[in-house]
N, C-alpha and C positions, 0 to 999 in steps of 0.2 A: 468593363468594356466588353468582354469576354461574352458575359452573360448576354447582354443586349443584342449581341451579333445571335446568338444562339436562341432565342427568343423570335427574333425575327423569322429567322429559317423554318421553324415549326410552323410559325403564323403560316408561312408561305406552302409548305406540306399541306395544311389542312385545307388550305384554298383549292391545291389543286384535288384534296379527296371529294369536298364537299360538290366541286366540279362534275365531278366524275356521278354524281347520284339523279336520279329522276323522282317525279314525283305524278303520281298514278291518277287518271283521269285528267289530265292537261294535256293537250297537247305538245307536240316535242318541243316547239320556241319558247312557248309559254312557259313549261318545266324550264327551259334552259335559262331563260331571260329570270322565273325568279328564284333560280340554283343560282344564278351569279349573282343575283343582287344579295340572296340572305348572306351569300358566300364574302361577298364584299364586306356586309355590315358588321357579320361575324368574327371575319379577319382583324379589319378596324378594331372591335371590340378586345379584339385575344391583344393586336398590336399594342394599343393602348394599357388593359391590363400589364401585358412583360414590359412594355417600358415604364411602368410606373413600378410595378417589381426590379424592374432593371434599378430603379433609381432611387427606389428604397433600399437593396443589399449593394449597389455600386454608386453611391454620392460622386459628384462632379468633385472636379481637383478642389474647390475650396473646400466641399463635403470631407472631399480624404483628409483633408489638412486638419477640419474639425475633430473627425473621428480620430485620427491619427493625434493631436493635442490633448484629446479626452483621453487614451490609452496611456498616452504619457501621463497624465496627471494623477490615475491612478495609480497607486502605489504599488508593488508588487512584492512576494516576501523576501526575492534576490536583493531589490533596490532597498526595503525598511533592512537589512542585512549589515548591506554596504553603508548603509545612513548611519546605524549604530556604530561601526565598525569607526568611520569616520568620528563622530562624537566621541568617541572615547580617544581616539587616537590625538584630537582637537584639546580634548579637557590633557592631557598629558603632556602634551607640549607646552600649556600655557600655566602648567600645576608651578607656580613659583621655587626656584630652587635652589636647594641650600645653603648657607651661606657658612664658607668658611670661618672660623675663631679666625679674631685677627692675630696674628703671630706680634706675641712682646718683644720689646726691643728696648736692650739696656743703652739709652743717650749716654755717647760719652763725655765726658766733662769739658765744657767751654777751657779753651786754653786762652787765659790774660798773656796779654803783653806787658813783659819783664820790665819792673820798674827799673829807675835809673841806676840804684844802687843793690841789684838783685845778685851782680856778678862779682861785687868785689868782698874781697877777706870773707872774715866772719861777723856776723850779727852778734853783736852783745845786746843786753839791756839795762838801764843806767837809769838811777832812779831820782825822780825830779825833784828839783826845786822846790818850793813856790813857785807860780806863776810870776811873781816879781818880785824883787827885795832891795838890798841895797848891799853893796859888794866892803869889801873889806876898807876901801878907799873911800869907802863912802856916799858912792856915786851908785843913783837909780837901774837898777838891770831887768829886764822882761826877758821870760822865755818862751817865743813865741813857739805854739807845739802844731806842725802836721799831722791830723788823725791818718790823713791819706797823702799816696802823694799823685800828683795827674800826671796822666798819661799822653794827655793831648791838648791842643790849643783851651778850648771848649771846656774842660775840667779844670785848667790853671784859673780860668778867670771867675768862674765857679766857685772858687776854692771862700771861705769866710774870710781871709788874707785880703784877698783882692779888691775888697771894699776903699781900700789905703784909705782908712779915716783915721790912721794914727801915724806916725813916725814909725813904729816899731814891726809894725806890718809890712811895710813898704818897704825897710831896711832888710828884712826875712826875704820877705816876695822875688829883690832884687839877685837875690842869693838863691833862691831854687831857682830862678827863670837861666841863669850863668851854668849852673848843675847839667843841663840838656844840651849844649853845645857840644860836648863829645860823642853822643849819638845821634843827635839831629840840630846841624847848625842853622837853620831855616826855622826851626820850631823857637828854637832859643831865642834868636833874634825877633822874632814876633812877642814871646813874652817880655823880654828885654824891653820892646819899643810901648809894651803896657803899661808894665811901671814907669817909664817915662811919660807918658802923656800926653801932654800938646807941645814936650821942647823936639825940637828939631837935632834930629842927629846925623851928625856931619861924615863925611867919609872916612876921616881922620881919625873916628870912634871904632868906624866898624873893624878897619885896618887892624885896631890898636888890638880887638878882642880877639879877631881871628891869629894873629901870630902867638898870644899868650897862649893858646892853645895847640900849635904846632908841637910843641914840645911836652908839656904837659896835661894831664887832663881832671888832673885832681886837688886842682888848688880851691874853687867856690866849695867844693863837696868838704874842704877840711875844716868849714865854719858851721856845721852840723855836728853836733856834742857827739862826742865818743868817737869824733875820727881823728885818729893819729898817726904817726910815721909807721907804728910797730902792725897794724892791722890794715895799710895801705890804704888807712881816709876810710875807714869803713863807716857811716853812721849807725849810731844805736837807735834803738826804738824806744819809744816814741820816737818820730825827727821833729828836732828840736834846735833854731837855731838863739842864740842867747844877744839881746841888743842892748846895749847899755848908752848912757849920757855921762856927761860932765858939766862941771863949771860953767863951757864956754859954750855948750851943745846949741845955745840962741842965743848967742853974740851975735847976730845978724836979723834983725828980722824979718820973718817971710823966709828964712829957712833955719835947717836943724841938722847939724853934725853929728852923724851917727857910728858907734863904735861895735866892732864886732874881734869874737876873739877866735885866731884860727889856731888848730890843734897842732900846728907844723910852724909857729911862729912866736916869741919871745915878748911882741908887744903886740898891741890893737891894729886892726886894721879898719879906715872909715867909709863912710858915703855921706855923701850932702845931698840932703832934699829940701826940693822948696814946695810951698805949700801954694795952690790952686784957688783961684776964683771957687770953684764948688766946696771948697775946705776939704779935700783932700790932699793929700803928701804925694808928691811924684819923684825918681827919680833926677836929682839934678847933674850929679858927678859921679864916678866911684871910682876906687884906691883899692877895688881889694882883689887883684887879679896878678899883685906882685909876687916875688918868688917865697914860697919857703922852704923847709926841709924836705927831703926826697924820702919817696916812703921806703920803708927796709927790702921791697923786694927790689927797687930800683939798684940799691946801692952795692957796689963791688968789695965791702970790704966786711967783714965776721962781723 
């Protein structure tokens, strides 16, 4: 803009020098009249020139904005500098990073829940039978063997026992489900009402169980081999409860009197099952919850 103003001013100087001249053998108007005309055409000519110079080194504002985008767009050695400087700085931030070892960690060992007979006396181990035979008397004896014993509803019924497709299962079964009543009476009763099955048990049952157990808590556990008065009913290992028959064991039919011997008692102690539409043995009665010998540490006397 600068220029154009500056351009004009000149144009306007030389108008007034070319004014100021004559031109020889003319007379004075004639000189005057074509002093001003060349001076005008002249002017025009110079105007036009510096404006079009004017507008070739000074572009209108869109001009600047052209010129002024083209200087930006060329590059410079400050800006390719900073461009580098960026790209590396770019590649280093995104350079993936180390990655810790993962730190070993010794798991410590699952802790089970303590089977039923984990707390009392000592563990011996007592060496089996046969699996079945026939006793001194003469009379059929099975020793039903626990590999494991269960912990919970879910593993009782589990158990290969639980199938009660014999007498001698069902008789055993009866006997570990009884074992759980000292630390979980609600569990017991649940296995309790399995080997029962479809009889109905009356309130008068449950009464019966729960008082036998007020006092005592080691009388089911004393029908597990190797538990005695002198080891406080401790079972040995294997647990192994031993079921026997007799003579009359199906004098009834449609059930089976079954005999069990406990380590704190003189003679047999029974249960009566009866036998199921599906041909399984349930639970019908039991007898073995009566008293016996008190175990040594119970007792006040040497």
């Amino acid at each position: 803009m600068i220029k154009r103003k500056t351009a004009i001013i000149l144009a306007a100087a030389m108008i007034l020098s070319a004014a100021s001249c004559t031109f020889p053998g003319l007379p004075a108007e004639t000189t005057a009249a074509v002093t001003t005309t060349a001076a005008a055409e002249e002017t025009q000519a110079k105007v036009t020139t510096a404006g079009e110079s004017a507008l070739a080194t000074d572009p209108a504002p869109n001009g600047e904005e052209s010129t002024n985008a083209a200087a930006s767009a060329a590059p410079t050695d400050t800006e390719d500098t900073e461009a580098e400087v960026t790209t590396e700085a770019h590649l280093e931030t995104e350079a993936p990073a180390e990655t810790e070892a993962p730190v070993e960690t010794t798991a410590e060992p699952a802790t089970s829940k303590p089977g039923i007979f984990d707390n009392i006396g000592v563990t011996t181990t007592t060496a089996l039978e046969p699996n079945e035979g026939i006793d001194s008397r003469g009379n059929k004896y099975v020793d039903v063997v626990f590999d494991s014993l269960p912990t919970t509803y879910e593993e009782f019924i589990a158990l290969p026992q639980a199938s009660l497709s014999n007498v001698y299962d069902t008789a055993a079964m009866t006997v570990l489900a009884l074992c759980f009543y000292p630390s979980d009476p609600e569990l017991s009763i649940k296995m309790y009402e399995y080997v029962s099955g479809p009889r109905t048990i009356n309130s008068t049952e449950y009464s019966f169980i729960k008082d036998r157990f007020m006092d005592y808590d080691y009388i089911p556990r004393s029908y597990f081999t190797g538990a005695v008065p002198s080891n406080d009913y401790k079972p040995s290992e294997p647990y192994t409860v031993r079921v026997s028959e007799n003579p009359y064991t199906y004098e009834n039919e449609g059930y089976a009197k079954m005999f069990l011997t406990s380590g704190g008692a003189d003679t047999e102690r029974f249960v009566m099952l009866r036998k199921g539409k599906d041909d399984k043995w349930y639970l019908w009665e039991q007898f073995i919850l009566v008293g016996i010998r008190e175990p040594e540490s119970a007792s006040p006397w040497a």
